[in-house]
Structures are given as C-alpha cells and as structure tokens.
C-alpha positions as CSV (number, residue, x, y, z in Angstrom):
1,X,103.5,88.7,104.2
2,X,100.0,89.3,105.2
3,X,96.9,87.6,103.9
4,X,96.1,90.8,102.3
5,X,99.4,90.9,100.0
6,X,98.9,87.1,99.7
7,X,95.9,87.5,98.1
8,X,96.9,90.5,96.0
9,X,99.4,88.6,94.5
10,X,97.5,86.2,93.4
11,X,94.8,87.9,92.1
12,X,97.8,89.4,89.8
13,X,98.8,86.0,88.7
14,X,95.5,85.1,87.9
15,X,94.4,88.6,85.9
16,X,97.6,89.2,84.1
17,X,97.6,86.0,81.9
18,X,94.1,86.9,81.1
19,X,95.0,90.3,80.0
20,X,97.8,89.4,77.6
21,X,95.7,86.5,76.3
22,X,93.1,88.9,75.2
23,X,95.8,91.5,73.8
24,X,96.9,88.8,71.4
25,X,93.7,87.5,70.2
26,X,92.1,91.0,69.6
27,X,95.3,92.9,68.7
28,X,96.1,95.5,70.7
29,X,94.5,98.5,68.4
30,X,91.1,96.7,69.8
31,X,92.1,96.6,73.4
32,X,91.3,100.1,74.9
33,X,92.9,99.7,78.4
34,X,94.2,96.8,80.6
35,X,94.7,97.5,84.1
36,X,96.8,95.9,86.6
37,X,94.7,94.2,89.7
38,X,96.3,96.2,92.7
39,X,95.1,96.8,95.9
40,X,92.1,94.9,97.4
41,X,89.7,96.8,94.9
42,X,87.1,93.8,93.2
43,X,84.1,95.5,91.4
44,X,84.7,99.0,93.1
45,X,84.6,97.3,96.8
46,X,87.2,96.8,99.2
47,X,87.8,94.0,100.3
48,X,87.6,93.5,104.3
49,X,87.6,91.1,107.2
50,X,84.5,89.8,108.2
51,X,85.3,89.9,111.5
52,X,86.7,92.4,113.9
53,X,88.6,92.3,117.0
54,X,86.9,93.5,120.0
55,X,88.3,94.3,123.7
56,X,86.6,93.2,126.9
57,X,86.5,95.3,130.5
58,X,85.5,94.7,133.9
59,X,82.7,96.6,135.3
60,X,84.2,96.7,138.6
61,X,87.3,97.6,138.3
62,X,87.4,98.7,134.7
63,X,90.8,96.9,133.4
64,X,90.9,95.2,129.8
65,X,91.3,91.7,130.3
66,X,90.3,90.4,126.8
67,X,90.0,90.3,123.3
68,X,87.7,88.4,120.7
69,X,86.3,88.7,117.6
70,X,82.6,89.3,116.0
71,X,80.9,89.9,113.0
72,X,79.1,93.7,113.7
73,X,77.0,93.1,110.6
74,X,75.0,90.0,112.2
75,X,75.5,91.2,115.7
76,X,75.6,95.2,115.9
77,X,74.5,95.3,119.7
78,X,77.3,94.9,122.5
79,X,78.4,91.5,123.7
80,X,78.2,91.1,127.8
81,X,80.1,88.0,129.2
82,X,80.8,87.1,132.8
83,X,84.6,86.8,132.5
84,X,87.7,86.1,135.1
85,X,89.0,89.1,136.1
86,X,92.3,88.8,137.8
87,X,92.6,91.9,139.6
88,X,89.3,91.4,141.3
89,X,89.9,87.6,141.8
90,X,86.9,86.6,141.1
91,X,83.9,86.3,138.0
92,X,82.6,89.5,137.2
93,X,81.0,91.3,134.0
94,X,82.9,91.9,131.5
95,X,81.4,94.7,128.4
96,X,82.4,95.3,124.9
97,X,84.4,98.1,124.8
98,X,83.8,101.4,122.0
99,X,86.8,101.4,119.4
C-alpha cells in the first residue's frame, strides 16, 4: 500500500462519519448531496509530493550515476555537484538531468 492509498483511506474514515452524522441531524430531505472523499482531490487540488526525484550525469563520460531529490518550487535552477564517477575513476561534474 502506498502512502497515497494510505492517506486516502483515511481521509474516508475521517469524512464518512462526518457525513452520516449530519444526515441524521438534518434529515436527509435537507441534505442535498454527500460525496465520498476519493482520490487525492482536497479543495479542488491534487495533492502531490513536495519533492521530486532527480538523476545525476557525468559530464565526461555522460553515464547516470545518481539520484536525489529537490523541491523545484524553491530551487527551479539545475543542481551541479562534483560527484564519484566510477567509470572515469575519478571526481568529476556531475549535472541535473531534463525529465
């Protein structure tokens, strides 16, 4: 189960008492429409990670040697690192790749 689903679930715990409780105190001729909380939807937004995963190469020798992760709304411009590279055997610049 993914965190996603995780969190899905609960949300459905949390809404659906809620839901019936106001079903019983207004009657349901005053209740227009319940829905059921499904998918990752809260106040018309999606929810996503903060973070994405980003891949590393070499400028020399242009193999992908590693992964991280960063937040692209704080830091939009491309990461640089000097980074192991074992085909080269040595420390060498490593860029953030395009998706």
């Amino acid at each position: 189960m993914t965190f996603c689903q995780a969190l899905d679930i609960l949300l459905l715990h949390l809404y659906a008492p809620v839901a019936q409780l106001v079903e019983h105190v207004l009657g349901k001729d005053e209740v227009t429409g319940s829905k059921p909380v499904g998918g990752l939807a809260i106040q018309g937004k999606e929810l996503r990670p903060m973070r994405e995963f980003i891949q590393f190469q070499c400028t020399e020798c242009k193999s992908i040697n590693y992964t991280s992760t960063k937040d692209k709304k704080k830091k939009p411009e491309r990461i640089e690192l000097k980074k192991y590279c074992p085909e080269e055997r040595k420390h060498t610049p490593h860029k953030e790749m395009k998706k």
